[in-house]
N, CA, C and O atoms as a Maestro MAE file, in Angstrom:
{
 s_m_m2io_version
 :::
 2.0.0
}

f_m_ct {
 s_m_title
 :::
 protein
 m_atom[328] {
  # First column is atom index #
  i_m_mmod_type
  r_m_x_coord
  r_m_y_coord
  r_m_z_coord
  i_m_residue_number
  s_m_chain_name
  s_m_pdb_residue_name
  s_m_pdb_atom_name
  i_m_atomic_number
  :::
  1 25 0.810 4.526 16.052 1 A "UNK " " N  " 7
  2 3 1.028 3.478 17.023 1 A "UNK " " CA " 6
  3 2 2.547 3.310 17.190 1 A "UNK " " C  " 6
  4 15 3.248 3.204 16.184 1 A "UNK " " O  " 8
  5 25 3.070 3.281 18.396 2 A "UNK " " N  " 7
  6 3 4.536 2.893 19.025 2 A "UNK " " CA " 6
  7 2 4.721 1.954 18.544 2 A "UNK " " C  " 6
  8 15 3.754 1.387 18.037 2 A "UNK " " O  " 8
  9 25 6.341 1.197 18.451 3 A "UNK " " N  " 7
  10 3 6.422 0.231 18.623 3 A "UNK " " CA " 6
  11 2 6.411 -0.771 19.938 3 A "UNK " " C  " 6
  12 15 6.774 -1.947 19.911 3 A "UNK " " O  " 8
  13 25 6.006 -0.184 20.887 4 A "UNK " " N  " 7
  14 3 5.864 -0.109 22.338 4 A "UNK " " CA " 6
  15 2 4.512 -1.107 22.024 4 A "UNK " " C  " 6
  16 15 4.277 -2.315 22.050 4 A "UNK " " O  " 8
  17 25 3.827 0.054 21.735 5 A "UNK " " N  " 7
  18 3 2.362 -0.590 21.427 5 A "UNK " " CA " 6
  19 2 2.035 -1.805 20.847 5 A "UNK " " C  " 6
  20 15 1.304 -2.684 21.302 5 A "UNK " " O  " 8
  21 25 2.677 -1.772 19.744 6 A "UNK " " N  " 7
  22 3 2.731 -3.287 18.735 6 A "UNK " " CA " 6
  23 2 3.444 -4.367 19.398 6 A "UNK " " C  " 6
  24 15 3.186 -5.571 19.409 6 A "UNK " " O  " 8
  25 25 4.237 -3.821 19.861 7 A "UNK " " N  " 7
  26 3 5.111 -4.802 20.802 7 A "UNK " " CA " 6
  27 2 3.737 -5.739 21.758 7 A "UNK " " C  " 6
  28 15 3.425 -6.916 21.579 7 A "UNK " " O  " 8
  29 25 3.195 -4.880 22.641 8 A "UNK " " N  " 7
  30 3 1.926 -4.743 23.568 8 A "UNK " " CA " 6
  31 2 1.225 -5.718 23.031 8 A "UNK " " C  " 6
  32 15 1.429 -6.905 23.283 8 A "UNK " " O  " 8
  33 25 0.216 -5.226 22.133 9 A "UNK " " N  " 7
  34 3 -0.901 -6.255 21.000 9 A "UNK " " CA " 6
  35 2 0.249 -7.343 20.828 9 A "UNK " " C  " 6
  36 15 -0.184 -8.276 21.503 9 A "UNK " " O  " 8
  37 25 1.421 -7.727 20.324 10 A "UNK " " N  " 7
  38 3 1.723 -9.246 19.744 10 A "UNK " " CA " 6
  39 2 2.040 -9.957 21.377 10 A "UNK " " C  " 6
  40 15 2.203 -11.176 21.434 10 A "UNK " " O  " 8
  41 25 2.088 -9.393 22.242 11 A "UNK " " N  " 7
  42 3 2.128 -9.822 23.629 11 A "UNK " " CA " 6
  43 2 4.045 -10.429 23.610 11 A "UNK " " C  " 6
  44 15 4.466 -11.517 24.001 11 A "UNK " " O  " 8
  45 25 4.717 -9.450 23.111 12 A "UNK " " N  " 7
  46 3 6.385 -9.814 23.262 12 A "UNK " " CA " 6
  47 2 7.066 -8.882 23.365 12 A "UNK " " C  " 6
  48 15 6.862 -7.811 22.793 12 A "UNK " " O  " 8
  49 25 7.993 -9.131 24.113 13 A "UNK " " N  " 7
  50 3 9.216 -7.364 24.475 13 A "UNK " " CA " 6
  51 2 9.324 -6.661 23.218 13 A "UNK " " C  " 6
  52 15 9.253 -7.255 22.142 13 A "UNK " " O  " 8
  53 25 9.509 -5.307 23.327 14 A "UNK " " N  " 7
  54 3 9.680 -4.403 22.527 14 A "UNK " " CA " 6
  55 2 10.887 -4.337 21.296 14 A "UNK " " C  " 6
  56 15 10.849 -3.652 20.274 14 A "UNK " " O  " 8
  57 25 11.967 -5.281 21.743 15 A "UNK " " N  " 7
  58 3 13.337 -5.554 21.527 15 A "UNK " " CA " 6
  59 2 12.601 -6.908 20.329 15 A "UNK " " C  " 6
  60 15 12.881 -6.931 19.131 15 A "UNK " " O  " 8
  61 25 11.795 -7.776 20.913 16 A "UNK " " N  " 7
  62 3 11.848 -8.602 19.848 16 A "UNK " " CA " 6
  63 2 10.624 -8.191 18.538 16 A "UNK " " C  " 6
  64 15 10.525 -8.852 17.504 16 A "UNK " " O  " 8
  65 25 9.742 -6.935 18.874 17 A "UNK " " N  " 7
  66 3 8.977 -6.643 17.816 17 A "UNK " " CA " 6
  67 2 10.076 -5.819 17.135 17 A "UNK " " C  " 6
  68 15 9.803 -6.047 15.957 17 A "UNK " " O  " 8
  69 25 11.267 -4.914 17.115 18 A "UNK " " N  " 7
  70 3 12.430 -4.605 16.748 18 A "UNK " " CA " 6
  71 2 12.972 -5.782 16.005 18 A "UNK " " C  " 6
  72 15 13.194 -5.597 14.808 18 A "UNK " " O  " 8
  73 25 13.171 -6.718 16.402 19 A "UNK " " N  " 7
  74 3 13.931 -7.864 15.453 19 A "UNK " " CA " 6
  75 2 13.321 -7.951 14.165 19 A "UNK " " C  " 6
  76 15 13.913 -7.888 13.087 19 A "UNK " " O  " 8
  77 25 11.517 -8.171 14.439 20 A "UNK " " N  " 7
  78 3 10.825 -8.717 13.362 20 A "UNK " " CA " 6
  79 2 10.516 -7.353 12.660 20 A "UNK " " C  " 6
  80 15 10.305 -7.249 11.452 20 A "UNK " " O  " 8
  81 25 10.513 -6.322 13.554 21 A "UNK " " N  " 7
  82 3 10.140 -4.740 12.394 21 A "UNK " " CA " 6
  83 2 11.876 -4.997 11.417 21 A "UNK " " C  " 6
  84 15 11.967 -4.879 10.195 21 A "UNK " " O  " 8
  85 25 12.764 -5.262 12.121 22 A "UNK " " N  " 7
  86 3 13.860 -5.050 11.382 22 A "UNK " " CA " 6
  87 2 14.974 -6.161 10.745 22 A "UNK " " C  " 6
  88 15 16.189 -6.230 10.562 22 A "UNK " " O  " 8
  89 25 13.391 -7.233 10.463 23 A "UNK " " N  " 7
  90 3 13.990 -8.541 9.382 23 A "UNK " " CA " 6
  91 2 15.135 -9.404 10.357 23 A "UNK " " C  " 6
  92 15 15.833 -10.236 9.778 23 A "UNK " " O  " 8
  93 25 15.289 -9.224 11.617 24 A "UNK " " N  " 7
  94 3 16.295 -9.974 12.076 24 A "UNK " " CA " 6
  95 2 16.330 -11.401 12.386 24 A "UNK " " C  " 6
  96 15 17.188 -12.271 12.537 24 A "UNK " " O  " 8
  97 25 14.720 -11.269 12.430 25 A "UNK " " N  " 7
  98 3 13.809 -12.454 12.880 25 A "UNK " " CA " 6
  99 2 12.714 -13.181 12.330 25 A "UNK " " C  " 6
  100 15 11.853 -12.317 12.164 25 A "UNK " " O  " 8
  101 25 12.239 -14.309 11.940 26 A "UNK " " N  " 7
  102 3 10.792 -14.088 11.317 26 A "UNK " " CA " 6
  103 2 9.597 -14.550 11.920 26 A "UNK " " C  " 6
  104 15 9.348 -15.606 12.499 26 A "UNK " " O  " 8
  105 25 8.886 -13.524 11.664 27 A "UNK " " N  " 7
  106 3 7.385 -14.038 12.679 27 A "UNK " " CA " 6
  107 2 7.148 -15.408 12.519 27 A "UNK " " C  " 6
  108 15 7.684 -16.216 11.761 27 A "UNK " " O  " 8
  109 25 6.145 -15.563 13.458 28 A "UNK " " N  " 7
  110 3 5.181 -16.829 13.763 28 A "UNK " " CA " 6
  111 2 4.308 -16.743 12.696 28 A "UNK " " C  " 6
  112 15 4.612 -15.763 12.015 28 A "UNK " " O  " 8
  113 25 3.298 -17.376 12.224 29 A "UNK " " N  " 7
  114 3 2.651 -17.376 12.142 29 A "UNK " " CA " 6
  115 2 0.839 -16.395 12.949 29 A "UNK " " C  " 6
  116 15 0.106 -15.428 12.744 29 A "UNK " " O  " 8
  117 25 1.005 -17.456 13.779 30 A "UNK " " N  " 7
  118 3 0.163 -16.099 15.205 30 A "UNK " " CA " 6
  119 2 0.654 -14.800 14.952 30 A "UNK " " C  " 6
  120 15 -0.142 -13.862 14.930 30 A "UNK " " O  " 8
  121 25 1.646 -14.652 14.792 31 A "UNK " " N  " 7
  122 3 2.342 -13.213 14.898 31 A "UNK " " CA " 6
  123 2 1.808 -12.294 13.830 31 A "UNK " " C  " 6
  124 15 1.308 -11.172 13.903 31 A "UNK " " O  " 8
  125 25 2.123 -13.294 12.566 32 A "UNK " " N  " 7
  126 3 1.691 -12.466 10.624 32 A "UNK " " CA " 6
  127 2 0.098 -12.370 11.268 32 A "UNK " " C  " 6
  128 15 -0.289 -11.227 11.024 32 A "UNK " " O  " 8
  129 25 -0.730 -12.960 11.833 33 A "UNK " " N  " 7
  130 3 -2.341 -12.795 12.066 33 A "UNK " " CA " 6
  131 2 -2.435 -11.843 12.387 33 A "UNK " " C  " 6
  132 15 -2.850 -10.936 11.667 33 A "UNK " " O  " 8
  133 25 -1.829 -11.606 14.450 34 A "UNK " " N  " 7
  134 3 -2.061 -10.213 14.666 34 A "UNK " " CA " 6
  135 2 -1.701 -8.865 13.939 34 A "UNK " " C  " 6
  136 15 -2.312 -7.796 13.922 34 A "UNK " " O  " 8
  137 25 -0.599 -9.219 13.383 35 A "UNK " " N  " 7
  138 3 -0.341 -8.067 12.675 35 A "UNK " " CA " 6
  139 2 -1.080 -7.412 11.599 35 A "UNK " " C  " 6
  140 15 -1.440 -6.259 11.365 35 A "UNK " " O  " 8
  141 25 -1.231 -9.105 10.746 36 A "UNK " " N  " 7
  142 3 -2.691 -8.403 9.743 36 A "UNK " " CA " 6
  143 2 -3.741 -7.654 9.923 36 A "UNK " " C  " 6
  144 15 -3.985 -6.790 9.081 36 A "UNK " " O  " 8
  145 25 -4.813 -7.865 11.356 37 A "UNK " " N  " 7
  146 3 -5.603 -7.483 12.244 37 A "UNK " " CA " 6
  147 2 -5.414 -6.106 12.398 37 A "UNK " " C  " 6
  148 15 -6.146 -5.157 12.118 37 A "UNK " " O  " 8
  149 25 -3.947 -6.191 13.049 38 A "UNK " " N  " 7
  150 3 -3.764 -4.513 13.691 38 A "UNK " " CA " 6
  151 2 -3.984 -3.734 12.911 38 A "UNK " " C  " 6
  152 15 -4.624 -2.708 13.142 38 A "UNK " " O  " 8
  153 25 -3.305 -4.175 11.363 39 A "UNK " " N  " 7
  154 3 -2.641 -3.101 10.262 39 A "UNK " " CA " 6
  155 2 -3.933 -3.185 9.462 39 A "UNK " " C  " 6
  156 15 -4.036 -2.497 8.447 39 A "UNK " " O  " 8
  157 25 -4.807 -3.887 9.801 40 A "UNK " " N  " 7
  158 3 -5.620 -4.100 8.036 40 A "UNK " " CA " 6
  159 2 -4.991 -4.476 7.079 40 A "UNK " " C  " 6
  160 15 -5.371 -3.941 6.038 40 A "UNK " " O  " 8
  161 25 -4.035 -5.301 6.948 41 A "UNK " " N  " 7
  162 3 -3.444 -5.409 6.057 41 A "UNK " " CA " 6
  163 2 -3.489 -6.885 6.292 41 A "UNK " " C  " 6
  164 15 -3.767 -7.516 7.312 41 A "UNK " " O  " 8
  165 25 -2.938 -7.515 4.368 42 A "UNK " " N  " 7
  166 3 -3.522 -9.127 4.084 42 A "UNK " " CA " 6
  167 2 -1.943 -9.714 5.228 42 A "UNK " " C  " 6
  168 15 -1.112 -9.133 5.926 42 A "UNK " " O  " 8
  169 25 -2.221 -11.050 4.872 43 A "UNK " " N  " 7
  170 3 -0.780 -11.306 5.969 43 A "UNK " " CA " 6
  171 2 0.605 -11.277 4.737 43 A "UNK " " C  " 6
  172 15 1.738 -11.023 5.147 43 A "UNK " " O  " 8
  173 25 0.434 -11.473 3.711 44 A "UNK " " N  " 7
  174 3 1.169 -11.502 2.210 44 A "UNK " " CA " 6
  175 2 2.103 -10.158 2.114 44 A "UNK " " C  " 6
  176 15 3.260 -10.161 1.696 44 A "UNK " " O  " 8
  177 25 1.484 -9.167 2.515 45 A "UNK " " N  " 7
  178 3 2.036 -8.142 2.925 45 A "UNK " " CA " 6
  179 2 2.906 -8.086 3.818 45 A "UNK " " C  " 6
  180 15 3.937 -7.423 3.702 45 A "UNK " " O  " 8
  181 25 2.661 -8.643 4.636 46 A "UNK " " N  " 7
  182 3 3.972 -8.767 5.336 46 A "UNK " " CA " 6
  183 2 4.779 -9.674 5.431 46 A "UNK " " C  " 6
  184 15 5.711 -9.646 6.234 46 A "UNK " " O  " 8
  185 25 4.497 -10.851 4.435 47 A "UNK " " N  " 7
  186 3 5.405 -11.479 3.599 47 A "UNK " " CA " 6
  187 2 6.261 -10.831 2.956 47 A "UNK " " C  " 6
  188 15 7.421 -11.209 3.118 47 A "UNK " " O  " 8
  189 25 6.047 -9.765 2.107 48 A "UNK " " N  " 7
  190 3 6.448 -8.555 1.428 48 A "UNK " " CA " 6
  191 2 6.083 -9.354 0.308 48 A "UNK " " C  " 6
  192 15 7.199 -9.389 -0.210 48 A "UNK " " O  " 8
  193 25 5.632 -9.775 -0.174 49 A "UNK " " N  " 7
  194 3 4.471 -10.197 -1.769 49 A "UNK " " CA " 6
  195 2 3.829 -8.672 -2.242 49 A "UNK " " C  " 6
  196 15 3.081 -7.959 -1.574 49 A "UNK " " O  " 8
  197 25 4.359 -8.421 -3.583 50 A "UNK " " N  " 7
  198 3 3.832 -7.188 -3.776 50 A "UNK " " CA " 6
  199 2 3.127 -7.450 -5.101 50 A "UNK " " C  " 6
  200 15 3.707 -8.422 -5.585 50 A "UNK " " O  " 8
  201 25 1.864 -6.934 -6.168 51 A "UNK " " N  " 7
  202 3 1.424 -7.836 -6.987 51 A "UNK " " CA " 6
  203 2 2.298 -6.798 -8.569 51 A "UNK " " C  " 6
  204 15 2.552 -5.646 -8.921 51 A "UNK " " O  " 8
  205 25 2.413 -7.968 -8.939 52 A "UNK " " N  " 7
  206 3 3.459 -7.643 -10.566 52 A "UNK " " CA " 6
  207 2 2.894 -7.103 -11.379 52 A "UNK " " C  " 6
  208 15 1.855 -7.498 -11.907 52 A "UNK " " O  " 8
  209 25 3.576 -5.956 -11.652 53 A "UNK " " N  " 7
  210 3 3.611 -4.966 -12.742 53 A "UNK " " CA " 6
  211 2 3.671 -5.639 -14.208 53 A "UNK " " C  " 6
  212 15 3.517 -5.036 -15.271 53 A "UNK " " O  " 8
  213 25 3.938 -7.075 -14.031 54 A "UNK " " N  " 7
  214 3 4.481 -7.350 -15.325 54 A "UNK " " CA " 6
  215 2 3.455 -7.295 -16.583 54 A "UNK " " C  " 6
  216 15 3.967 -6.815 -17.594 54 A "UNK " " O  " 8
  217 25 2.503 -7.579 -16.670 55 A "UNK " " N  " 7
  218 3 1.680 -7.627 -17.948 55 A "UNK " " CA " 6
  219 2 0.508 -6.255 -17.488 55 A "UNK " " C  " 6
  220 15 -0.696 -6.456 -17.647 55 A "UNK " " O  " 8
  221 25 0.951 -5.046 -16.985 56 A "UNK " " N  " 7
  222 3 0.282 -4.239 -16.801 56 A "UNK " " CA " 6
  223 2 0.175 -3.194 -17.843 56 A "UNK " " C  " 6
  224 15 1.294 -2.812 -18.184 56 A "UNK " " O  " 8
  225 25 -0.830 -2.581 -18.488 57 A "UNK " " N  " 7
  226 3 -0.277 -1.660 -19.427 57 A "UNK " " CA " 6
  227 2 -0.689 0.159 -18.829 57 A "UNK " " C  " 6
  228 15 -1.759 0.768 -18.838 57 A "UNK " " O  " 8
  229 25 0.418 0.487 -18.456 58 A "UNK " " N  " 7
  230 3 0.826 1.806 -18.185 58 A "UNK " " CA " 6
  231 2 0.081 2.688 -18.616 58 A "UNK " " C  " 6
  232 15 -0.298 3.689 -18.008 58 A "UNK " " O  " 8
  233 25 -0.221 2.303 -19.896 59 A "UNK " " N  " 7
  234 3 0.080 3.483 -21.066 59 A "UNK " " CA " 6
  235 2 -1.919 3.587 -21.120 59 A "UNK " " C  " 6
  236 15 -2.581 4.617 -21.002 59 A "UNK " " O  " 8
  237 25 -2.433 2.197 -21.326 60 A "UNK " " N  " 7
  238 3 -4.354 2.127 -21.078 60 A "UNK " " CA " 6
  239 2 -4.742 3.082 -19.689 60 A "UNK " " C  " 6
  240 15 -5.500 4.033 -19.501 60 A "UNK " " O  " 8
  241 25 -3.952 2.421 -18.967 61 A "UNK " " N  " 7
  242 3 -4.187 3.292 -17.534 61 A "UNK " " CA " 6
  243 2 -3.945 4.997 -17.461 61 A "UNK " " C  " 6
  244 15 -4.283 5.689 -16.501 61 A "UNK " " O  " 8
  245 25 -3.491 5.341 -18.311 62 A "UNK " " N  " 7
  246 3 -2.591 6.621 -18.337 62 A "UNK " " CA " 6
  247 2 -3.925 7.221 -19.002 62 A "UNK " " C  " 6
  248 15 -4.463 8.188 -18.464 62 A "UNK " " O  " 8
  249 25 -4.452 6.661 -20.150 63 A "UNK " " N  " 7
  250 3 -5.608 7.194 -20.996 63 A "UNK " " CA " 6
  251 2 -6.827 6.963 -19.977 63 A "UNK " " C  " 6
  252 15 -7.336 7.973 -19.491 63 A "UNK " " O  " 8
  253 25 -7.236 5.938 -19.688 64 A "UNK " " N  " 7
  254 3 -8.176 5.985 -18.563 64 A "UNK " " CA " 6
  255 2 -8.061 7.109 -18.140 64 A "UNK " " C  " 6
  256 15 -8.799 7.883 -18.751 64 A "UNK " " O  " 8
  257 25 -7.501 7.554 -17.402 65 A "UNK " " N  " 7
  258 3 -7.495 8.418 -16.235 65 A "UNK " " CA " 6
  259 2 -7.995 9.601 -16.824 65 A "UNK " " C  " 6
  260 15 -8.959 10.234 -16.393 65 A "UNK " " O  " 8
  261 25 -7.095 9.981 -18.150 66 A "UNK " " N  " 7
  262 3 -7.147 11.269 -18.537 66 A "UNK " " CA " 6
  263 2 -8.334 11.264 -19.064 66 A "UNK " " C  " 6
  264 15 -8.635 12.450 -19.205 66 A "UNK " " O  " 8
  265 25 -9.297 10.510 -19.488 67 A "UNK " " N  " 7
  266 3 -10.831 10.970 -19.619 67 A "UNK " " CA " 6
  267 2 -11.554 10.592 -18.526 67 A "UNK " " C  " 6
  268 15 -12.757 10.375 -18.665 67 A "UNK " " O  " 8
  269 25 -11.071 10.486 -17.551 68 A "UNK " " N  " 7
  270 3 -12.001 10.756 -16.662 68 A "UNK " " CA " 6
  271 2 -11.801 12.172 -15.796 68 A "UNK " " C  " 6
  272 15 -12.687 12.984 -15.529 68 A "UNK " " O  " 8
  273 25 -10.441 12.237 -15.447 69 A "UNK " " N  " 7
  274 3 -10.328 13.247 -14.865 69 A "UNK " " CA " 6
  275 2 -9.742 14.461 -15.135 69 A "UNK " " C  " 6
  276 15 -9.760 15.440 -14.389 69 A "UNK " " O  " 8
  277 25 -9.439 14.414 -15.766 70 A "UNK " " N  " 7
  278 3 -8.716 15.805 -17.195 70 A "UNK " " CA " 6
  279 2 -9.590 16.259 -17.867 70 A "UNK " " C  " 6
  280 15 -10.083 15.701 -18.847 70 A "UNK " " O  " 8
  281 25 -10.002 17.711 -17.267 71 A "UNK " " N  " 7
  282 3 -10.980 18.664 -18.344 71 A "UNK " " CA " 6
  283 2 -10.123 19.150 -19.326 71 A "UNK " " C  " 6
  284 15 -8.969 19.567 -19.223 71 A "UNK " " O  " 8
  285 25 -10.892 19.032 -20.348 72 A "UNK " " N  " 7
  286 3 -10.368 19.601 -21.406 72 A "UNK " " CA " 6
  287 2 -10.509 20.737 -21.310 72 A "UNK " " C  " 6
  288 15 -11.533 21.132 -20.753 72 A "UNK " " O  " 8
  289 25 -9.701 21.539 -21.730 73 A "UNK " " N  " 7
  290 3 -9.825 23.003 -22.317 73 A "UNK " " CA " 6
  291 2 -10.624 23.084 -23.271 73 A "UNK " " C  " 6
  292 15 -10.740 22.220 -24.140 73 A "UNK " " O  " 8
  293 25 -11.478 24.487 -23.192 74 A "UNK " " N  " 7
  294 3 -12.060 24.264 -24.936 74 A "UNK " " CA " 6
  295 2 -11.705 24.877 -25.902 74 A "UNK " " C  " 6
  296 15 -11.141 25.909 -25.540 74 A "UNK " " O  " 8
  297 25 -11.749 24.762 -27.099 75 A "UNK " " N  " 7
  298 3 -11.072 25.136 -28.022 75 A "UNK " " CA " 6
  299 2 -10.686 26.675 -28.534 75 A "UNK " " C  " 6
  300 15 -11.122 26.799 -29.678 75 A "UNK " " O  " 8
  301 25 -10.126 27.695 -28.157 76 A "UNK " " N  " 7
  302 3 -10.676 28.969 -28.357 76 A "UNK " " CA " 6
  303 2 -11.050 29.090 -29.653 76 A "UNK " " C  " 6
  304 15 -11.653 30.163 -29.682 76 A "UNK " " O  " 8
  305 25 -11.050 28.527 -30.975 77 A "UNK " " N  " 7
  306 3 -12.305 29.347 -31.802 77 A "UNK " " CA " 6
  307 2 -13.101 28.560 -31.357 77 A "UNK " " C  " 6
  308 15 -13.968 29.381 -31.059 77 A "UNK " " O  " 8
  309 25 -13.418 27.837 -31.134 78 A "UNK " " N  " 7
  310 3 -14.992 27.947 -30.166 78 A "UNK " " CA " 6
  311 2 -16.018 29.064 -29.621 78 A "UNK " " C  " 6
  312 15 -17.192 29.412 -29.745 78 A "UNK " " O  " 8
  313 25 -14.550 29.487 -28.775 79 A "UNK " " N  " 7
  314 3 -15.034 30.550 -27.751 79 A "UNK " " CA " 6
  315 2 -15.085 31.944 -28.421 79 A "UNK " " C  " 6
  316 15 -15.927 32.690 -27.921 79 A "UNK " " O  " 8
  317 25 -14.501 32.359 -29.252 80 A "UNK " " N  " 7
  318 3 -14.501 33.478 -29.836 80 A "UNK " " CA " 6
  319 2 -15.207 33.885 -30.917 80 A "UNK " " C  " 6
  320 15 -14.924 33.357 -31.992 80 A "UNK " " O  " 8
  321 25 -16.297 34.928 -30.869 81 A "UNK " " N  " 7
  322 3 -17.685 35.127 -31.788 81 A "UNK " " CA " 6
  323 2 -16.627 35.757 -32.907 81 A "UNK " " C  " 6
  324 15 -15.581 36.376 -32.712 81 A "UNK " " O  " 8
  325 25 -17.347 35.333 -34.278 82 A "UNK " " N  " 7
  326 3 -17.021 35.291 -35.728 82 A "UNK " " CA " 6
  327 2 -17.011 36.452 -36.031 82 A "UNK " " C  " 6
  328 15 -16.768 36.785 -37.190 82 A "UNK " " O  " 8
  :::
 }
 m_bond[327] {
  # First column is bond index #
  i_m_from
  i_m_to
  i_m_order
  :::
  1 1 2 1
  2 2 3 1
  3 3 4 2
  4 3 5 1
  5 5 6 1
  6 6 7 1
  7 7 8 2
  8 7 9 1
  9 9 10 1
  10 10 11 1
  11 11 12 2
  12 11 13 1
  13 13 14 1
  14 14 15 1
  15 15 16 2
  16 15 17 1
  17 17 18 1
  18 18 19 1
  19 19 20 2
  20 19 21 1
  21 21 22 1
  22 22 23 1
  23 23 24 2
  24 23 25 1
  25 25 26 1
  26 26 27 1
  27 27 28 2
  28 27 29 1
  29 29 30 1
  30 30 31 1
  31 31 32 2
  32 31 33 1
  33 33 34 1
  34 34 35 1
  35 35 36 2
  36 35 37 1
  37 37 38 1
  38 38 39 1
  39 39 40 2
  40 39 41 1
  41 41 42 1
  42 42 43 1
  43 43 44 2
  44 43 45 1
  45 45 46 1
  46 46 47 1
  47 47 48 2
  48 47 49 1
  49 49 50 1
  50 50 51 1
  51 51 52 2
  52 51 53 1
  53 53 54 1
  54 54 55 1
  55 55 56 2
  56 55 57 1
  57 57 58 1
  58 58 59 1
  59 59 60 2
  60 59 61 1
  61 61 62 1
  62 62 63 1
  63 63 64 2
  64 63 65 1
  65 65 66 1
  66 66 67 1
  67 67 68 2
  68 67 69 1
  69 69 70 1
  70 70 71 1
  71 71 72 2
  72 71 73 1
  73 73 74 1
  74 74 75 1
  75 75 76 2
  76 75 77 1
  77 77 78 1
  78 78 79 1
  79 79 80 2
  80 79 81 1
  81 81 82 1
  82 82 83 1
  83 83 84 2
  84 83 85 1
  85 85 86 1
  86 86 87 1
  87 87 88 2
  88 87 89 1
  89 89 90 1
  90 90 91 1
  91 91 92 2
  92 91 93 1
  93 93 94 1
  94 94 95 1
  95 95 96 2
  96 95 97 1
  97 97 98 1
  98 98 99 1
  99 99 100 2
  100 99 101 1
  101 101 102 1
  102 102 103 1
  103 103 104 2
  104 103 105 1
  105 105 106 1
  106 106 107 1
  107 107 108 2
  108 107 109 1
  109 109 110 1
  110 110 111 1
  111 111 112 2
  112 111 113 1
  113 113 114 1
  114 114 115 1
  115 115 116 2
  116 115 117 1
  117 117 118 1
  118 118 119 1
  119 119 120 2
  120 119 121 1
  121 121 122 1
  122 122 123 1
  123 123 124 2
  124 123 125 1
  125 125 126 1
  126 126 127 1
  127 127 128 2
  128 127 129 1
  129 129 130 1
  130 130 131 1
  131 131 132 2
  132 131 133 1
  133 133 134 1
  134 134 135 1
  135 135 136 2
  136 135 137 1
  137 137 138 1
  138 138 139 1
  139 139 140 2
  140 139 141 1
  141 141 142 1
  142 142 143 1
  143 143 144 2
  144 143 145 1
  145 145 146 1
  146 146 147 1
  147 147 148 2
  148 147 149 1
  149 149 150 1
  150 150 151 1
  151 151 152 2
  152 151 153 1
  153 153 154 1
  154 154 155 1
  155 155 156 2
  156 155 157 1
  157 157 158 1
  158 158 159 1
  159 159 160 2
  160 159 161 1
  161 161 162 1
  162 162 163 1
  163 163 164 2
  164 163 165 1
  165 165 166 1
  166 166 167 1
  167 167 168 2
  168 167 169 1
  169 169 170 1
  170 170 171 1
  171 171 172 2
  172 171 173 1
  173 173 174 1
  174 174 175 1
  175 175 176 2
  176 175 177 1
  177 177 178 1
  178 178 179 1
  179 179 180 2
  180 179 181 1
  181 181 182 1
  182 182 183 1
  183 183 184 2
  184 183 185 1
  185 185 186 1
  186 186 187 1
  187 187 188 2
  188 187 189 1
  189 189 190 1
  190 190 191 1
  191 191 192 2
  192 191 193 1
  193 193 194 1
  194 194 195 1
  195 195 196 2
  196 195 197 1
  197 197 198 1
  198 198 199 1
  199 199 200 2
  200 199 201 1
  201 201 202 1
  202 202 203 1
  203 203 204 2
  204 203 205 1
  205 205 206 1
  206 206 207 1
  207 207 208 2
  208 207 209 1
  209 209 210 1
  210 210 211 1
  211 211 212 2
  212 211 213 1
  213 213 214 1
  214 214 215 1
  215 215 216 2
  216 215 217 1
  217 217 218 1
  218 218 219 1
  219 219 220 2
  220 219 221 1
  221 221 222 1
  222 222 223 1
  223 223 224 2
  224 223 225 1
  225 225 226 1
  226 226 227 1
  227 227 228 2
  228 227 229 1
  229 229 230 1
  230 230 231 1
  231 231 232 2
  232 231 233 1
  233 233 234 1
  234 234 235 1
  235 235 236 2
  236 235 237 1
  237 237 238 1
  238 238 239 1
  239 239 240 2
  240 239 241 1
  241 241 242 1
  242 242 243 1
  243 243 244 2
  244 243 245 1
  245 245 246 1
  246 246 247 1
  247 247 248 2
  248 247 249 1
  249 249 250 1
  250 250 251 1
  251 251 252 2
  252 251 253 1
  253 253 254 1
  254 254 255 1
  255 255 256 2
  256 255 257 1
  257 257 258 1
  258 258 259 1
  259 259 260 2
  260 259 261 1
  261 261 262 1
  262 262 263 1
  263 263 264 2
  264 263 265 1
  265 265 266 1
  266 266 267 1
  267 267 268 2
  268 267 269 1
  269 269 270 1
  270 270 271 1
  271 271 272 2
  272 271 273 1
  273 273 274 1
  274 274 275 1
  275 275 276 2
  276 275 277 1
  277 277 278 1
  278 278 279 1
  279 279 280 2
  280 279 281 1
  281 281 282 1
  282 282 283 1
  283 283 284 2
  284 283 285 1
  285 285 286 1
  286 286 287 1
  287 287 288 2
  288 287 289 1
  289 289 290 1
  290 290 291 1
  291 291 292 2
  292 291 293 1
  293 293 294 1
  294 294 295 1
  295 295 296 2
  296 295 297 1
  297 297 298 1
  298 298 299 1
  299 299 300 2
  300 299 301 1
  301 301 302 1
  302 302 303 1
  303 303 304 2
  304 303 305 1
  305 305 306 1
  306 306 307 1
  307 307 308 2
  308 307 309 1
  309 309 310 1
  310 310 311 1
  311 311 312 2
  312 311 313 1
  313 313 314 1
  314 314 315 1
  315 315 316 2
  316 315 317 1
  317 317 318 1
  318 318 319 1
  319 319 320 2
  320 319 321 1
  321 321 322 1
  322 322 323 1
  323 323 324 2
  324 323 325 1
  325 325 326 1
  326 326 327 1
  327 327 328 2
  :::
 }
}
């Protein structure tokens, strides 16, 4: 999508969806709606609210993953007759 376009949908010149794409300006309210709408996205987001890393643990997530999606190799004496 243009910014032509977005401009279009918030129903304001192209120059002032430029202001608000480029922080010069800050939306309406009405404005954070349509935009949420257009984008699928919450309106917080374009608050720029991003959610905190802070009490996240990296390291659980890191193990998660790897048993789910990390085949193991198997062991070659396993694989190799005696």
């Amino acid at each position: 999508m243009t910014q032509a376009d977005v401009a279009k949908h918030l129903k304001v010149a192209r120059q002032t969806y430029l202001d608000l794409e480029y922080g010069k300006t800050l939306p309406r309210l009405d404005t954070l709606i349509t935009l949420s709408t257009l984008f699928n996205k919450s309106i917080s987001y374009f608050a720029g609210e991003r959610p905190s890393l802070d009490n996240f643990d990296t390291m659980e997530l890191f193990e998660e993953l790897q048993q789910r999606y990390v085949k193991k190799a198997p062991n070659i004496a396993d694989v190799i007759p005696h």
